[in-house]
N, C-alpha and C positions, 0 to 999 in steps of 0.2 A: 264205886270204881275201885276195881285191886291196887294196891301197892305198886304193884308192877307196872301198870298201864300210867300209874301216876306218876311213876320214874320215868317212864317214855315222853310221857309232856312234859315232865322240867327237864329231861334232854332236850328235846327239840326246841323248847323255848330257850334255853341256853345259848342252842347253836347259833337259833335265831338273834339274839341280843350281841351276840359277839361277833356275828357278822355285819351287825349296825355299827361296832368299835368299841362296848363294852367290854370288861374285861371280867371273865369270872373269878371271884375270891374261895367261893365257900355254896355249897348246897346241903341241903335238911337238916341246917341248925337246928339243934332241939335245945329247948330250956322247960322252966317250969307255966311259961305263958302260952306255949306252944310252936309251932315251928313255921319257919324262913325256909320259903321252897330253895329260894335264891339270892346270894350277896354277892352282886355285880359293882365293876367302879366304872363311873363313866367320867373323863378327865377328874376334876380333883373331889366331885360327888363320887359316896359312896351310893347303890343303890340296891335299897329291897325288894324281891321282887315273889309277887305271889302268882300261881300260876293257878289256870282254872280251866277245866277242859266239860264241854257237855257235849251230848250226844245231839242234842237239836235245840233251839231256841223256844219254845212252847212253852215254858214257865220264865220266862226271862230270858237266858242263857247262861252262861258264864259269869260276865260282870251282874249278874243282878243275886249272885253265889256270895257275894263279897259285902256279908252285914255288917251294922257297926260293929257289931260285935267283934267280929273278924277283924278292922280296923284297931279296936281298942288293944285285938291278943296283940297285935301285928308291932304298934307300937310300944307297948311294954314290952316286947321280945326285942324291938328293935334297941331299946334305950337300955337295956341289961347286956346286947352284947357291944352296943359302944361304950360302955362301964365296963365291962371285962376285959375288953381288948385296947384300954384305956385309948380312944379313938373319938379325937375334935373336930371332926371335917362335916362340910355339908352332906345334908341326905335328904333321899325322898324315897318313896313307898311306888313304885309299878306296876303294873299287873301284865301280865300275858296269857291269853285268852284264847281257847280252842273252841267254837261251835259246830258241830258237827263237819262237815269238810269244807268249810272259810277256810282263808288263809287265816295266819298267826294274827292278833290285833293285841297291838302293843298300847298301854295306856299308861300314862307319867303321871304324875303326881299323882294318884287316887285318894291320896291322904292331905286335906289340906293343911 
């Protein structure tokens, strides 16, 4: 997927989340772990959120896009920028999920 298309799903999954009452902080953090499509706050949690868009569900979909792997970048990125932004509040890891034309599916904690 281009760049572009993949700025389009962390808009729309954006709009999507702060129309639930999140509130957006920050989009495509980058560090040297890798990048935070999305840093949302929801009341006094902050939240991570990684966005995943496929064209059809036939190898998984979306959520099945999200290896450990991808867990482990997710959290080392996530614990380098609450170390940078010197930042002690609760957190958790989200996801928001595009499969071909679903609606948006929002998923909380992906990280336990």
């Amino acid at each position: 997927m281009s760049r572009e298309r993949g700025n389009q799903f962390e808009q729309l999954a954006a709009s999507y989340l702060q129309q639930q009452g999140l509130q957006l902080l920050g989009s495509n953090w980058q560090c040297r772990f890798g990048e935070i499509d999305l840093i949302m706050q929801d009341g006094a949690s902050l939240v991570f959120v990684e966005v995943r868009a496929r064209a059809d569900s036939r190898f998984g979909g979306a959520a099945a896009s999200i290896s450990a792997a991808k867990c482990r970048k997710l959290t080392a990125a996530a614990n380098l920028y609450l170390s940078q932004h010197r930042l002690d509040m609760p957190c958790r890891f989200d996801a928001v999920l595009f499969d071909g034309t679903a609606p948006a599916q929002w998923l909380k904690n992906i990280i336990g």
